[in-house]
C-alpha positions, -999 to +999 in steps of 0.1 A: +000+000+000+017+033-012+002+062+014+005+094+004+036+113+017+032+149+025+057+169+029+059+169+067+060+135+066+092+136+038+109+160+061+102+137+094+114+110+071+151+130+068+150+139+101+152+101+113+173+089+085+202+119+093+199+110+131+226+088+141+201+077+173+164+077+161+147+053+186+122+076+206+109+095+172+077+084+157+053+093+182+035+122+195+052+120+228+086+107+235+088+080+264+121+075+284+112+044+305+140+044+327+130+081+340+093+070+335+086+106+318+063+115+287+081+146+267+063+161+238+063+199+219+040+216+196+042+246+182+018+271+167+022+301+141+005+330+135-019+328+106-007+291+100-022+281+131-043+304+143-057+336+135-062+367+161-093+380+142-111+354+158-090+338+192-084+364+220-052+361+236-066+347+267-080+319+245-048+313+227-027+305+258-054+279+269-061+264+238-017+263+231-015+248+263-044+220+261-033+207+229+004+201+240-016+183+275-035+165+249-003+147+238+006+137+270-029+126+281-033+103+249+004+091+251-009+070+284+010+099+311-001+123+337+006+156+326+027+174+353+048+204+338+051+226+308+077+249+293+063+276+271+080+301+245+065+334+231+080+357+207+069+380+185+059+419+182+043+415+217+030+441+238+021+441+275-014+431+274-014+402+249+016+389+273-008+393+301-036+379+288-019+353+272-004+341+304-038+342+320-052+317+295-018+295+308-026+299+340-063+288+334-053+259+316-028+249+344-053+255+369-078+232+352-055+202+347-034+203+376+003+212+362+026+242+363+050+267+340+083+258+348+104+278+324+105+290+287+118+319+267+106+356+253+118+368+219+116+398+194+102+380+159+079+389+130+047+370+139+034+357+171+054+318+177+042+297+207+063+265+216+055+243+244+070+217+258+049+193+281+061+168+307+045+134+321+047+108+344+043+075+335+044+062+366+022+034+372+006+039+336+012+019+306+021+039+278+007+040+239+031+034+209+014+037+173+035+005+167+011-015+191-019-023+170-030-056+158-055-075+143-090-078+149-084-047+177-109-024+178-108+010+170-127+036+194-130+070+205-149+102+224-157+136+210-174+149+177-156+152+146-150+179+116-168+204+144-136+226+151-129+225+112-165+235+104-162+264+122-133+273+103-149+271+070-185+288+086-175+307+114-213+292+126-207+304+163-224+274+176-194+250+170-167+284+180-164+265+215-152+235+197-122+254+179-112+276+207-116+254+235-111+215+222-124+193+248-101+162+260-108+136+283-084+131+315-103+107+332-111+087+303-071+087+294-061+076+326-087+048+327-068+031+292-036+038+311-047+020+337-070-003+332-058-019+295-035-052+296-022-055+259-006-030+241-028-002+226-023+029+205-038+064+211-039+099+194-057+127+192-070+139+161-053+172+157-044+170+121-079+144+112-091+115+115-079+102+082-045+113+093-050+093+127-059+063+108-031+064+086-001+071+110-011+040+128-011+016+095+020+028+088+038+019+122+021-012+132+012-022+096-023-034+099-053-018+082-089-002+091-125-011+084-145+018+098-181+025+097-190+058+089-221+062+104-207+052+144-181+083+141-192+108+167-200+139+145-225+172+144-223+181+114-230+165+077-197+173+059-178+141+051-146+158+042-143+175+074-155+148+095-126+124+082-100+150+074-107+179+095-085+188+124-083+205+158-108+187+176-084+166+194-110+135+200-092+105+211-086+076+183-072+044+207-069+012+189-069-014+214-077-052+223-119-061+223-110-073+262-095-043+269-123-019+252-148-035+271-132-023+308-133+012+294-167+030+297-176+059+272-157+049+248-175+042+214-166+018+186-166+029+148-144-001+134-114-027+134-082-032+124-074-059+098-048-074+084-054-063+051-039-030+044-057+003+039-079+029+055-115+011+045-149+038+054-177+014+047-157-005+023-139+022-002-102+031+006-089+060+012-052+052+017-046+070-016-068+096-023-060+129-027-049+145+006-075+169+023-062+171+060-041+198+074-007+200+055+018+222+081+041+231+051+014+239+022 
């Protein structure tokens, strides 16, 4: 099965190849067992990844924050600490509010600013870097699908991306402020005995789907109408980002000990990302392409 390479993926795949040590990439969060920590970093751009016509700055530093917790929180670890950098053409009361919307965020799921940096620059960066314990958790690796698992998740799809395209301020919350799902996290940390895989789905569905087949190198049969969505756009709902829902992949003994989490397919040994039967392992690329 040839999947479609974008260019993000092309550059990750000289990154790894030009590394003389490689081992922890290939994952949202790295895991360093022998310190039992989580470590992951995102980064968002001014008019790449958001856009201050419609995101106050108090909303930006939450939402920056959640999605770099997000990470941690699907990699299998407690989120504990974060690092965050700003630079820009700032002034006083973005930092401010900015910094409040941190604060929320930290407030909210229990962890703390431990450092970072401030810099001059043309457009507003944000880089975070978020911490976890693993302790007593079992951690996900995209590598650790197999056949016949099933494939589940929480949240509504293609809602933060329709908002996007409509600016229809009934799905506004679900762009600014993504919901994710501690508990329900730490429960699959917990609770599951095989090897599973989790991610969120902040660049699709679609792009979920296919960053698993690739590592653990095991297909998908997934049935479109059990995907959790609000709205009627097929595109978005497969391929549309930022709503950071959950997509684990894990053994049918394991999904059952898990409550609210719902099923929308299986893995398979046959290769390919199957909705209702028709593949889309190679169509044409409609997610979120960071270099584009």
């Amino acid at each position: 099965m040839n999947y479609l390479n974008t260019k993000e993926q092309v550059f990750l795949q000289i990154i790894s190849k030009t590394l003389n040590k490689n081992s922890y990439l290939g994952d949202d969060c790295a895991f360093l067992k022998k310190e039992k920590l989580a470590i992951t970093q995102d980064t968002l751009v001014e008019n790449v990844h958001f856009d201050l016509s419609f995101i106050t700055p108090f909303e930006l530093g939450y939402k920056a924050c959640i999605v770099n917790v997000s990470d941690i929180l699907v990699s299998g670890a407690k989120p504990k600490y974060i690092t965050v950098s700003l630079s820009g053409n700032l002034e006083e009361k973005f930092v401010e509010e900015f910094y409040k919307g941190i604060n929320k965020a930290c407030k909210d799921f229990k962890i703390e600013v431990i450092g970072g940096d401030l810099t001059k620059g043309e457009k507003i960066t944000i880089s975070i870097c978020a911490i976890g314990s693993a302790e007593n958790r079992k951690i996900s690796s995209r590598k650790n699908a197999k056949e016949n698992y099933i494939v589940a998740t929480k949240g509504f799809f293609g809602s933060s991306a329709y908002y996007l395209e409509t600016k229809d301020e009934n799905f506004k919350e679900a762009h600014i402020k993504p919901t994710i799902f501690p508990k329900l996290l730490e429960n699959v940390a917990k609770k599951t005995k095989k090897p599973y895989v989790a991610m969120d789905s902040s660049d699709g569905l679609i792009d979920c789907l296919m960053n698993i087949s690739k590592q653990s190198n095991i297909g998908f049969e997934i049935e479109y109408n059990k995907i959790p969505k609000k709205i009627k756009n097929k595109d978005l709902v497969l391929y549309g980002g930022e709503d950071f829902c959950p997509v684990i992949v894990l053994h049918k003994n394991d999904f059952k000990k898990i409550k609210g989490l719902k099923a929308i397919g299986k893995t398979t040994k046959k290769m390919g990302i199957f909705i209702d039967g028709e593949d889309y392992s190679d169509k044409k690329w409609r997610g979120f392409e960071h270099f584009e």
